[in-house]
N, CA and C atoms of all chains as a GROMACS GRO file, in nm:
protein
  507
    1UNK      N    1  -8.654  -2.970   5.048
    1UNK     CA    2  -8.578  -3.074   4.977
    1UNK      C    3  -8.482  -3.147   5.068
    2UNK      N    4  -8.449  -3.080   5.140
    2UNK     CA    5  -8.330  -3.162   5.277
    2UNK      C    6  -8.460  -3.252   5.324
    3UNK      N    7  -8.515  -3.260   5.378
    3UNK     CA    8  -8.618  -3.381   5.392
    3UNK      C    9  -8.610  -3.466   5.361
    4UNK      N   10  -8.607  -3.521   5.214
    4UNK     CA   11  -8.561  -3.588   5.122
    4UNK      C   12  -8.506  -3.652   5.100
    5UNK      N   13  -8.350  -3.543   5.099
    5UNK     CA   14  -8.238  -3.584   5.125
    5UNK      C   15  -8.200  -3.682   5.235
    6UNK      N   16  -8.260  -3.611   5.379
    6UNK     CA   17  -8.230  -3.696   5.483
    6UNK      C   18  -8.235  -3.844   5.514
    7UNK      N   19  -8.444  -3.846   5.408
    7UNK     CA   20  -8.519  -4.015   5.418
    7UNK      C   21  -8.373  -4.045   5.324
    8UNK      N   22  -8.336  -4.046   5.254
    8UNK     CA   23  -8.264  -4.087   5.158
    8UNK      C   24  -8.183  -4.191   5.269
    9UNK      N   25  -8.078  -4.101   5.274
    9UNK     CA   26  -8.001  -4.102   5.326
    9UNK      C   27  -7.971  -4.198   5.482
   10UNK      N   28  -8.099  -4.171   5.531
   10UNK     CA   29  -8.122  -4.257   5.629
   10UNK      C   30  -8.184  -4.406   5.586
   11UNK      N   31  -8.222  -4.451   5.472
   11UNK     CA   32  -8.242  -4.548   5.433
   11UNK      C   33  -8.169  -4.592   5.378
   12UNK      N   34  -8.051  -4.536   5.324
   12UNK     CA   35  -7.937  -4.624   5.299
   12UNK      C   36  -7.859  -4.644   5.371
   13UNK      N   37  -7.814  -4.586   5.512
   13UNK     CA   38  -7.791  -4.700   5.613
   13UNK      C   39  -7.837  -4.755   5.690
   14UNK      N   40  -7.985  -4.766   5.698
   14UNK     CA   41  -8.059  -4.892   5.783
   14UNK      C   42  -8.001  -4.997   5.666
   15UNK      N   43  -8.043  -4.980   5.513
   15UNK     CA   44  -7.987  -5.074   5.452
   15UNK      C   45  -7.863  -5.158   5.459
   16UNK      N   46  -7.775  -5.075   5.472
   16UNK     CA   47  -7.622  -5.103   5.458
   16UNK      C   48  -7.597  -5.183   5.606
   17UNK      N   49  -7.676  -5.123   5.742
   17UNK     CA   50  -7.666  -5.177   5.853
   17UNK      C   51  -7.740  -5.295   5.848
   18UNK      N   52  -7.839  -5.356   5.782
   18UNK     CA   53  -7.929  -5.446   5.787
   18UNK      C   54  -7.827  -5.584   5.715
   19UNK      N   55  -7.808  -5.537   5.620
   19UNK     CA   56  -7.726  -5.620   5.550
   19UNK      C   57  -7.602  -5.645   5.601
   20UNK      N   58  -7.491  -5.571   5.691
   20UNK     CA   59  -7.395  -5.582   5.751
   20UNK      C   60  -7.432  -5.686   5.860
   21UNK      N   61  -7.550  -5.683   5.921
   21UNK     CA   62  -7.536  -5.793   6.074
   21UNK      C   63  -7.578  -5.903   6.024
   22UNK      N   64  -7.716  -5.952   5.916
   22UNK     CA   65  -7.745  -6.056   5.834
   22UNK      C   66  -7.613  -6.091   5.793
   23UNK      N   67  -7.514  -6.068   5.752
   23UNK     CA   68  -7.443  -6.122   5.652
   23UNK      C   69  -7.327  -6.178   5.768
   24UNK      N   70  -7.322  -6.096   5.905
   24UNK     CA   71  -7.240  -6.152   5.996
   24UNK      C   72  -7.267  -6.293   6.041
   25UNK      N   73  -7.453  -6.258   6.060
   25UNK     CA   74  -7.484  -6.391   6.131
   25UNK      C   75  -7.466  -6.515   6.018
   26UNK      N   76  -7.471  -6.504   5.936
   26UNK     CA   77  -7.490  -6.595   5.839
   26UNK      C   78  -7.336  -6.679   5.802
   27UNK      N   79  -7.247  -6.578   5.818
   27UNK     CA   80  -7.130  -6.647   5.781
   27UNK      C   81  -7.029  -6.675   5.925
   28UNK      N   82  -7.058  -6.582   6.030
   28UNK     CA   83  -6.979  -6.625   6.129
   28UNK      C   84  -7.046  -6.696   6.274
   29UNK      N   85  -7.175  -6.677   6.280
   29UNK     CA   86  -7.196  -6.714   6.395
   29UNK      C   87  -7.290  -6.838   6.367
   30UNK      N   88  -7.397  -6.880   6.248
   30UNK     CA   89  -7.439  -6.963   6.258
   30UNK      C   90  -7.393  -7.060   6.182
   31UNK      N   91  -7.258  -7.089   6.163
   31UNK     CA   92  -7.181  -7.248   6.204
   31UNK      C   93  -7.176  -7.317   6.306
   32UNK      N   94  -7.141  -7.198   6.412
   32UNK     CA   95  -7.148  -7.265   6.568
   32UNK      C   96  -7.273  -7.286   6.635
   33UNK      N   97  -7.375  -7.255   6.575
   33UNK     CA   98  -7.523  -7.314   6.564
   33UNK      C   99  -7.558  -7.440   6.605
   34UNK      N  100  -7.661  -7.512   6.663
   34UNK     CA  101  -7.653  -7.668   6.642
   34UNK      C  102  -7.771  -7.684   6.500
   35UNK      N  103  -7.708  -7.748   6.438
   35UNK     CA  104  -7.816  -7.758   6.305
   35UNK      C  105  -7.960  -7.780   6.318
   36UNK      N  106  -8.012  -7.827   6.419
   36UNK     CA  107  -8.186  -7.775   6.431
   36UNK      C  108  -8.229  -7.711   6.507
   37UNK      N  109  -8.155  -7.594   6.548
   37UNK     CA  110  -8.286  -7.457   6.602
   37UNK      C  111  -8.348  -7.400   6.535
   38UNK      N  112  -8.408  -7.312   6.609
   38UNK     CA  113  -8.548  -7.291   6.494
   38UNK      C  114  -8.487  -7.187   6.368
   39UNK      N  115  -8.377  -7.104   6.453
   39UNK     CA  116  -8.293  -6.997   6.360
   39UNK      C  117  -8.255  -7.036   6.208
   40UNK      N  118  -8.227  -7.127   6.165
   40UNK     CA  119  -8.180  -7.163   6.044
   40UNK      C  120  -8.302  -7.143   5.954
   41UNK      N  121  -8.408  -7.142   5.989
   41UNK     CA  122  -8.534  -7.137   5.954
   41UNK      C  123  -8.510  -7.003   5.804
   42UNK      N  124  -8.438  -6.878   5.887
   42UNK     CA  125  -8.448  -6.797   5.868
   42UNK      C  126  -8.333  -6.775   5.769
   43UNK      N  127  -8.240  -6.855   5.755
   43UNK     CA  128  -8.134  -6.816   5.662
   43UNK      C  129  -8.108  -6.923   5.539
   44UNK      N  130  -8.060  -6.897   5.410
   44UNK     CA  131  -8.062  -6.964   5.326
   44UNK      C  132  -7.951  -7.053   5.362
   45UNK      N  133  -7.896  -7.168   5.249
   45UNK     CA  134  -7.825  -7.272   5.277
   45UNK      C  135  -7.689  -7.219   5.248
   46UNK      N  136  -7.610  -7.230   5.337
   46UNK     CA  137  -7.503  -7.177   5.344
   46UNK      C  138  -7.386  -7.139   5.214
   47UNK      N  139  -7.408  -7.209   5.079
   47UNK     CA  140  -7.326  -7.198   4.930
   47UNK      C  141  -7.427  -7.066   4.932
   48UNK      N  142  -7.530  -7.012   4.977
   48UNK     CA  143  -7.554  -6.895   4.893
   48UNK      C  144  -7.495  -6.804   4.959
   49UNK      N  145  -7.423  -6.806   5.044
   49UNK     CA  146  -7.311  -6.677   5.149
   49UNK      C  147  -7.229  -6.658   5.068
   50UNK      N  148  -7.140  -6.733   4.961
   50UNK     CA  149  -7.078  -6.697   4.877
   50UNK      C  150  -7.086  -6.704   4.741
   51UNK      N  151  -7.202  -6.744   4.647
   51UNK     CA  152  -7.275  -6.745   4.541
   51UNK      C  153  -7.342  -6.582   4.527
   52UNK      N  154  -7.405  -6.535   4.622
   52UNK     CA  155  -7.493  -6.408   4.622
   52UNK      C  156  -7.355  -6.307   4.626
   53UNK      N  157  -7.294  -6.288   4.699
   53UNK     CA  158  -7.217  -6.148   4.690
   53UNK      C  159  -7.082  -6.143   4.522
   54UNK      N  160  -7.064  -6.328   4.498
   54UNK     CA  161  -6.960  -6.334   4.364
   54UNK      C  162  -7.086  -6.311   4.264
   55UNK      N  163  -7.159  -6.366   4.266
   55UNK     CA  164  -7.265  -6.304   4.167
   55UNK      C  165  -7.291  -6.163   4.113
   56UNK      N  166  -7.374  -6.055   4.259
   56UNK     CA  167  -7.355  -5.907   4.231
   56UNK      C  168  -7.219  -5.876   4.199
   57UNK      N  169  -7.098  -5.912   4.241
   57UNK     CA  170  -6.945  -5.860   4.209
   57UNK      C  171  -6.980  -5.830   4.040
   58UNK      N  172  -6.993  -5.982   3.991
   58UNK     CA  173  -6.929  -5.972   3.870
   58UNK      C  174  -7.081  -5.901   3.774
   59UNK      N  175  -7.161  -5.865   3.827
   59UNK     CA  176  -7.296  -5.819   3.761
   59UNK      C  177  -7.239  -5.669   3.766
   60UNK      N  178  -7.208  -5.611   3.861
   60UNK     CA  179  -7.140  -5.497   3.845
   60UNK      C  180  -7.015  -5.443   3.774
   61UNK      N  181  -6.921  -5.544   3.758
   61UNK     CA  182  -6.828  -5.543   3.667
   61UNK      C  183  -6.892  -5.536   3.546
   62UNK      N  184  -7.014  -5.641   3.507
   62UNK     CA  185  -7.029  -5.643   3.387
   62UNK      C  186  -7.084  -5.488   3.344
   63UNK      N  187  -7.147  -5.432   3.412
   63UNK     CA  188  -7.237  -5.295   3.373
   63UNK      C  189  -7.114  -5.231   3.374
   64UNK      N  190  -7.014  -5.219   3.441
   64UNK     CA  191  -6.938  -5.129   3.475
   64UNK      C  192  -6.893  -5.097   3.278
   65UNK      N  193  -6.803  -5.228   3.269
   65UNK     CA  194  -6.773  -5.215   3.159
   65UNK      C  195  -6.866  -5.213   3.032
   66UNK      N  196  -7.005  -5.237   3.055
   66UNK     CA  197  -7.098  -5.220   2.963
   66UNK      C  198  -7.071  -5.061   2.923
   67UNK      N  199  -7.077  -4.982   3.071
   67UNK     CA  200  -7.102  -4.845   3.051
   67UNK      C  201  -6.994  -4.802   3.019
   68UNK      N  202  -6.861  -4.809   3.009
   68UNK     CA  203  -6.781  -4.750   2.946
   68UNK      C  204  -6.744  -4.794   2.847
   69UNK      N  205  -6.831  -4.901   2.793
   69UNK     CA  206  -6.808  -4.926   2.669
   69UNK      C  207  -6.923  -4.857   2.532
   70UNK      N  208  -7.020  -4.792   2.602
   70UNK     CA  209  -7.130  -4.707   2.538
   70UNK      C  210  -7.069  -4.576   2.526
   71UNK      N  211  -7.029  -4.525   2.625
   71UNK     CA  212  -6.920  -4.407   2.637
   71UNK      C  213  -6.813  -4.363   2.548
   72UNK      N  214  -6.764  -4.490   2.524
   72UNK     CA  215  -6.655  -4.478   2.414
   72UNK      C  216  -6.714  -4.458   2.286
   73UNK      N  217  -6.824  -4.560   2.245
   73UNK     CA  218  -6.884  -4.568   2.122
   73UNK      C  219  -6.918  -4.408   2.104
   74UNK      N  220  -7.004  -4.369   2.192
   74UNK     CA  221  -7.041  -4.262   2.204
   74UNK      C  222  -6.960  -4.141   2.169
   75UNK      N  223  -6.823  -4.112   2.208
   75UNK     CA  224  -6.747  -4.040   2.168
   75UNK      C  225  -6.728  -4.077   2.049
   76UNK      N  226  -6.684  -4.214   1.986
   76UNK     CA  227  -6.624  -4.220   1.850
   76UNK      C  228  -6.750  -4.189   1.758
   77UNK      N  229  -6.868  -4.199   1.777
   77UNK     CA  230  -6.987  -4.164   1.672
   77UNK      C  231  -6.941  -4.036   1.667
   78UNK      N  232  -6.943  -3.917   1.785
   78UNK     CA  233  -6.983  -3.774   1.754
   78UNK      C  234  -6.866  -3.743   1.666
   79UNK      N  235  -6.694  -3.813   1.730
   79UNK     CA  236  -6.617  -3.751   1.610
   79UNK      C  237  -6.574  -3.750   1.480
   80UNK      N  238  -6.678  -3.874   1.413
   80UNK     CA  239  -6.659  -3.969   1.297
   80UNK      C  240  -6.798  -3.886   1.240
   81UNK      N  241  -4.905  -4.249   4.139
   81UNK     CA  242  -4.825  -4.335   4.093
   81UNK      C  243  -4.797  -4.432   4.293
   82UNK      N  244  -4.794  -4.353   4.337
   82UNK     CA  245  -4.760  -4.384   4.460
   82UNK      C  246  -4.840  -4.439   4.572
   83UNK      N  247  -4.992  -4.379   4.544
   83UNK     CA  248  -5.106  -4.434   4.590
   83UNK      C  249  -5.109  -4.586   4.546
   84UNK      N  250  -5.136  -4.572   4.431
   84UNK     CA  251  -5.118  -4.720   4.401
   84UNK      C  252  -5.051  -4.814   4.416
   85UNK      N  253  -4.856  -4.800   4.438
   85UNK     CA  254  -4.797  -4.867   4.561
   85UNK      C  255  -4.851  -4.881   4.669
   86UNK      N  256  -4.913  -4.774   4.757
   86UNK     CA  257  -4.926  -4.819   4.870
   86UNK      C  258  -5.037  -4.889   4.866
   87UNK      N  259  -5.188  -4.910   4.818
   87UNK     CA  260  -5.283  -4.999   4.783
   87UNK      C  261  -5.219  -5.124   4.801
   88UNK      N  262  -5.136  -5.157   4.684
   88UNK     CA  263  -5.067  -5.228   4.661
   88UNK      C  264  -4.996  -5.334   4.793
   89UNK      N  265  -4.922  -5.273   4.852
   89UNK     CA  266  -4.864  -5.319   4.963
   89UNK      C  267  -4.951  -5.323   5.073
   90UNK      N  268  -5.060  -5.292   5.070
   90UNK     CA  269  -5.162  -5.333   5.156
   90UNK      C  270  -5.206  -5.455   5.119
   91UNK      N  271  -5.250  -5.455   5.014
   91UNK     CA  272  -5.316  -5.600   5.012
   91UNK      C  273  -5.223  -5.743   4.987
   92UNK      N  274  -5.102  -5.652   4.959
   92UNK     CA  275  -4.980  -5.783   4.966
   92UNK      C  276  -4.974  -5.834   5.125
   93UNK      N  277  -4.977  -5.748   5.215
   93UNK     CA  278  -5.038  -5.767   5.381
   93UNK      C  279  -5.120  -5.837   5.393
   94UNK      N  280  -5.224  -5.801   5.346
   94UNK     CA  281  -5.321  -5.830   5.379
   94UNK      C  282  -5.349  -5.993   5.356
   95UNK      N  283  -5.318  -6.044   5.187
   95UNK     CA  284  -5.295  -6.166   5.154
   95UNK      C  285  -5.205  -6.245   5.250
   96UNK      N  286  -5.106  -6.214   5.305
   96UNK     CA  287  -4.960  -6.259   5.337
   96UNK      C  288  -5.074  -6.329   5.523
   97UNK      N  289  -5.131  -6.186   5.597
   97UNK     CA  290  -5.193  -6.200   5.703
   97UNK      C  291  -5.300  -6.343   5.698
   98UNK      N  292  -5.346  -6.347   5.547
   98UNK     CA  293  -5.469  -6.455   5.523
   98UNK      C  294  -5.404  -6.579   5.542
   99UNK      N  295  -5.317  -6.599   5.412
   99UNK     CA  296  -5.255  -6.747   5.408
   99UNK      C  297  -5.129  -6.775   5.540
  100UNK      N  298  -5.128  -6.663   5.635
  100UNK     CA  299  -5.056  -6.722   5.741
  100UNK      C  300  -5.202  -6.758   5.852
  101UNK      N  301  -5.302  -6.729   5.831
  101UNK     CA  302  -5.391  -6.783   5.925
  101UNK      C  303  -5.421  -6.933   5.860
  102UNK      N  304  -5.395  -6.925   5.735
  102UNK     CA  305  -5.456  -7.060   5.685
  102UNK      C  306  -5.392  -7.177   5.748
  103UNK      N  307  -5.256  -7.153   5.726
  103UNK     CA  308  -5.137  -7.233   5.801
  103UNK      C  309  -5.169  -7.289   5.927
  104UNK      N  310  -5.178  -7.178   6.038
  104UNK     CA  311  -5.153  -7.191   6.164
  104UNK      C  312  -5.289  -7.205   6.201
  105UNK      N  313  -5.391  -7.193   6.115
  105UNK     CA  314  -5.573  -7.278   6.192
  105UNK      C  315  -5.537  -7.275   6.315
  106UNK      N  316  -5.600  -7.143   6.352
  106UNK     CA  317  -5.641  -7.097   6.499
  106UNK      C  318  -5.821  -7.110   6.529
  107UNK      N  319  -5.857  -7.063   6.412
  107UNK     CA  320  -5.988  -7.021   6.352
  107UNK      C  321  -6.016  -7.154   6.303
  108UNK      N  322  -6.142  -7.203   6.311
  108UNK     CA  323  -6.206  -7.343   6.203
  108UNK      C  324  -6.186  -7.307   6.040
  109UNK      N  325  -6.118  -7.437   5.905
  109UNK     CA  326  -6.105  -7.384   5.838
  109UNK      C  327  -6.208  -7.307   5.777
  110UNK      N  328  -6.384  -7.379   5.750
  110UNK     CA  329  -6.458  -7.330   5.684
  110UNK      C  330  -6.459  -7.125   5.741
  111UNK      N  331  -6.429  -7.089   5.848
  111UNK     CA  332  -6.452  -6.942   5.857
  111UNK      C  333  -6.296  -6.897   5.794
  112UNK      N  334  -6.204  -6.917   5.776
  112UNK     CA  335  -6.077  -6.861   5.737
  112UNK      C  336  -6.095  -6.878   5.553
  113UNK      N  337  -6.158  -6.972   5.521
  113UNK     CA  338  -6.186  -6.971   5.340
  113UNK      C  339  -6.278  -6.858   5.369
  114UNK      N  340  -6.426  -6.829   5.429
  114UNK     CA  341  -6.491  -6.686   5.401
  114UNK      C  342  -6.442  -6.569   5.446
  115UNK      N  343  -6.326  -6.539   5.527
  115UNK     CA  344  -6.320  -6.449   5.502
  115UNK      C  345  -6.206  -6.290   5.396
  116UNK      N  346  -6.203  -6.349   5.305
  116UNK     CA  347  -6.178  -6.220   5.225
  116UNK      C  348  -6.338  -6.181   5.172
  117UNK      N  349  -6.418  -6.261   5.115
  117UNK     CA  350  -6.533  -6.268   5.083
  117UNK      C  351  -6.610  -6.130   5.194
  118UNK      N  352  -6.600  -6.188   5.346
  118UNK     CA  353  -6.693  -6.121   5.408
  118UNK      C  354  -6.576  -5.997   5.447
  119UNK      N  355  -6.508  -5.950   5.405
  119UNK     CA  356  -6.403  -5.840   5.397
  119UNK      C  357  -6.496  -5.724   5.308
  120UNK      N  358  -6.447  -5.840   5.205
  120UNK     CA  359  -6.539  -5.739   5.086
  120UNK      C  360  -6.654  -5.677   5.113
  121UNK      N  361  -6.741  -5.792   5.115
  121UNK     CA  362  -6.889  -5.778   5.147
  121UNK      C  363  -6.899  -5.622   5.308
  122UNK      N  364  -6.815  -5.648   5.406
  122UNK     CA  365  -6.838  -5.524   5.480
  122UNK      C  366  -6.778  -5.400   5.460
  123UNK      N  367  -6.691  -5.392   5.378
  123UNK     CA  368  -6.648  -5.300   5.310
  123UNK      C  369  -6.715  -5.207   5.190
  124UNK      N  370  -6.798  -5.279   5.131
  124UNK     CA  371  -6.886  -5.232   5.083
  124UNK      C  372  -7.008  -5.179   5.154
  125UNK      N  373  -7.073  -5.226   5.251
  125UNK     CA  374  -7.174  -5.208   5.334
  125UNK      C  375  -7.074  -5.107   5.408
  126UNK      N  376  -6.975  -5.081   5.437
  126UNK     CA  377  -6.923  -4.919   5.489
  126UNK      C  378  -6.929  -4.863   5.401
  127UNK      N  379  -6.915  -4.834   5.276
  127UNK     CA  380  -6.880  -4.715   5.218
  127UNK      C  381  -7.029  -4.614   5.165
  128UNK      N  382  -7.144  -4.774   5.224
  128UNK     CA  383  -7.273  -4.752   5.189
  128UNK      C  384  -7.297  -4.625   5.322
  129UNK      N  385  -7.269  -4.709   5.386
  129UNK     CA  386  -7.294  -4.658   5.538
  129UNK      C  387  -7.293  -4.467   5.548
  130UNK      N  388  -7.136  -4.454   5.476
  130UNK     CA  389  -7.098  -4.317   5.496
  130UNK      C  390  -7.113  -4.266   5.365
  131UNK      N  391  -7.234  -4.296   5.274
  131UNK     CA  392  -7.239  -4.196   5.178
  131UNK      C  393  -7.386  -4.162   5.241
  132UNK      N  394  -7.476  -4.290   5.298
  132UNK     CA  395  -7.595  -4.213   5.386
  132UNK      C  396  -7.580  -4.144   5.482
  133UNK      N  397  -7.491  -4.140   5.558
  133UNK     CA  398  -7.445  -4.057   5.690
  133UNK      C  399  -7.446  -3.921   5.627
  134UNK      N  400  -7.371  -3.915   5.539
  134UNK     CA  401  -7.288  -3.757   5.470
  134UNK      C  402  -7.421  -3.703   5.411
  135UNK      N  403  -7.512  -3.790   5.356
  135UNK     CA  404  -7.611  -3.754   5.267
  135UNK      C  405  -7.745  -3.652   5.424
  136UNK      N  406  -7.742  -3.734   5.483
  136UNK     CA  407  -7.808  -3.734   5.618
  136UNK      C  408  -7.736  -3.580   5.715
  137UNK      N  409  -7.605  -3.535   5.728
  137UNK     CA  410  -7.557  -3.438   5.744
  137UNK      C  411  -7.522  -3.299   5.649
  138UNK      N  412  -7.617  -3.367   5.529
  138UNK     CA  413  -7.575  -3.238   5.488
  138UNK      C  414  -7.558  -3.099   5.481
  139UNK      N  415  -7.543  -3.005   5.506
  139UNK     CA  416  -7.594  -2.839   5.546
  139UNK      C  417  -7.617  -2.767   5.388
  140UNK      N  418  -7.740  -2.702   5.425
  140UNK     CA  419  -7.834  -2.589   5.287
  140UNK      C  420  -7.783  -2.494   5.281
  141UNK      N  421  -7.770  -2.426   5.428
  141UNK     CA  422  -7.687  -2.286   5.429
  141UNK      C  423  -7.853  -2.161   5.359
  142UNK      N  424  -7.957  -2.203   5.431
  142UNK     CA  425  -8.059  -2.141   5.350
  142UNK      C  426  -8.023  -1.943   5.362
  143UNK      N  427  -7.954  -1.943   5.436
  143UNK     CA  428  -7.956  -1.732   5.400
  143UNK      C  429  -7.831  -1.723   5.328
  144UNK      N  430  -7.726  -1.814   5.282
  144UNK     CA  431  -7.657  -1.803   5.179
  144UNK      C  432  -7.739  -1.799   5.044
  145UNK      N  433  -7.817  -1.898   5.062
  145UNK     CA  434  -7.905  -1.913   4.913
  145UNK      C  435  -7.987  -1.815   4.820
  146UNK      N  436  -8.024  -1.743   4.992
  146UNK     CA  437  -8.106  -1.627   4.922
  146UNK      C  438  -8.016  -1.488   4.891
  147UNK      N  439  -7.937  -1.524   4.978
  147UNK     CA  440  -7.811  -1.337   4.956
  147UNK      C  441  -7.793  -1.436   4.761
  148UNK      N  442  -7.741  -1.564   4.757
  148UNK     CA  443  -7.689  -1.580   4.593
  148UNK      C  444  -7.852  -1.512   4.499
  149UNK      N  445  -7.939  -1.560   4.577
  149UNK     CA  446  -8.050  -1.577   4.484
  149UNK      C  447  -8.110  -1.371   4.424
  150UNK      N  448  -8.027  -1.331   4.519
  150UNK     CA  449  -8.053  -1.182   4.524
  150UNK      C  450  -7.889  -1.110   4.472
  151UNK      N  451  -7.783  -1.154   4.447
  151UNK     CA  452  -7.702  -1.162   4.367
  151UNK      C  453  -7.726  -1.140   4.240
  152UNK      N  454  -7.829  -1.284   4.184
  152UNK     CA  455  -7.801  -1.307   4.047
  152UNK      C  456  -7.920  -1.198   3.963
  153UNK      N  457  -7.993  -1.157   4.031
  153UNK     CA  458  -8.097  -1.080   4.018
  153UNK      C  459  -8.076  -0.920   3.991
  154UNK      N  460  -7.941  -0.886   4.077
  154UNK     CA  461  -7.887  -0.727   4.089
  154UNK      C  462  -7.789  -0.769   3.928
  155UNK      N  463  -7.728  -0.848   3.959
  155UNK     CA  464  -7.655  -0.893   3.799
  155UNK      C  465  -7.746  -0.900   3.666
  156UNK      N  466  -7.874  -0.990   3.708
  156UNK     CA  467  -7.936  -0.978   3.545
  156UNK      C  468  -7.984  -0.834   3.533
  157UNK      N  469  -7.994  -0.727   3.603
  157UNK     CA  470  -8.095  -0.632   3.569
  157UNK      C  471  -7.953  -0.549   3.523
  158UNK      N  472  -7.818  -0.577   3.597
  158UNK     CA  473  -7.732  -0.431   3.554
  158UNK      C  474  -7.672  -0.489   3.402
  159UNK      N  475  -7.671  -0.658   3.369
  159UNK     CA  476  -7.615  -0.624   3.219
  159UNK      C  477  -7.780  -0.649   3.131
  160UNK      N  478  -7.865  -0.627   3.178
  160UNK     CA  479  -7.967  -0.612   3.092
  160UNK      C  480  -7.997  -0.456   3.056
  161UNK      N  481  -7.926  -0.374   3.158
  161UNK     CA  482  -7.908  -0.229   3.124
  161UNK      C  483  -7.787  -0.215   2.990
  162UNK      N  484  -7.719  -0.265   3.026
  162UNK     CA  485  -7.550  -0.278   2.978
  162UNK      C  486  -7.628  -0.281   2.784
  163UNK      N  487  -7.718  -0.413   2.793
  163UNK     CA  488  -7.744  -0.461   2.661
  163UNK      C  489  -7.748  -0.589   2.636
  164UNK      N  490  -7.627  -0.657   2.700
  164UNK     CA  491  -7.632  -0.791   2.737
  164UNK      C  492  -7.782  -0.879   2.700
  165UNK      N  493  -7.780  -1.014   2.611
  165UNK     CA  494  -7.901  -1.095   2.634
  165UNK      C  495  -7.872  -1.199   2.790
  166UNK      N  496  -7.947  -1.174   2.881
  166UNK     CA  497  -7.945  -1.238   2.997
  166UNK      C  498  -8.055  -1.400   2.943
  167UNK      N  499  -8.098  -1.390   2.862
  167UNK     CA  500  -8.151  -1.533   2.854
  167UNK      C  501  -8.292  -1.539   2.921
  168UNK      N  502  -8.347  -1.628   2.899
  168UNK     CA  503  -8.479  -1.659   2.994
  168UNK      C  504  -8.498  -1.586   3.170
  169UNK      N  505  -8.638  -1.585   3.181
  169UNK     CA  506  -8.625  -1.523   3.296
  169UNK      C  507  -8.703  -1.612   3.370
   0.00000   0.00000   0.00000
């Protein structure tokens, strides 16, 4: 089962690392870019650098409070 | 109660550190508006970082497992003498 564990584990920080240097290049280094190398090819238009991460924010807020709002219900059914 | 002061006074820093870069544009403005954004954003991608790390280091301790697993075994048989219902086997 540590096996497992490990792929796990090791795929969530290639993830976390993958997404950490994409998200560097995207917001800090390719401004200083000249606008037609071939690189831009590769990255979306720059409003989605801050559209994509306020988006998941508040998608997670929303579950967040979804789920403690089932939780609660949940308690008040069993004691009613 | 106190943790949360200090949280607190961090990010009163932290704000105070932002809008004095805004001022003094050392940095181009468009990178000084992204970054609390890309604060966040790597802050999160750390905490990702070190729950795979920890997940990735974890230790089994496999001859602990078996001394417990030979534990619970000397236990079900002495209160199954006793009378005890030990439950499923």
């Amino acid at each position: 089962m540590e096996l497992a564990d490990r792929a796990v584990g090791f795929l969530l920080s290639i993830t976390s690392l993958s997404i950490f240097t994409y998200y560097t290049f995207w917001v800090i280094i390719l401004p200083f870019v000249d606008s037609d190398n071939f690189i831009h090819n590769y990255f979306l238009p720059q409003e989605y650098a801050i559209l994509i991460p306020v988006c998941a924010g508040v998608a997670l807020l929303c579950l967040l409070c979804i789920f403690i709002g089932l939780v609660l219900l949940k308690s008040k059914k069993k004691k009613a | 109660m106190k943790h949360v002061l200090k949280l607190f006074s961090l990010l009163v820093v932290i704000s105070a550190l932002w809008i004095g870069l805004l001022q003094a544009s050392i940095i181009p403005r468009s990178h000084t508006w992204l970054l609390p954004i890309y604060f966040i954003v790597s802050l999160g991608c750390y905490g990702l970082l070190m729950v795979g790390v920890g997940l990735m280091r974890f230790p089994t301790c496999p001859r602990e497992a078996l001394l417990l697993q030979k534990d619970i075994a000397e236990a079900k048989d002495f209160l199954k003498q006793k009378g005890v219902d030990v439950g499923s086997d």
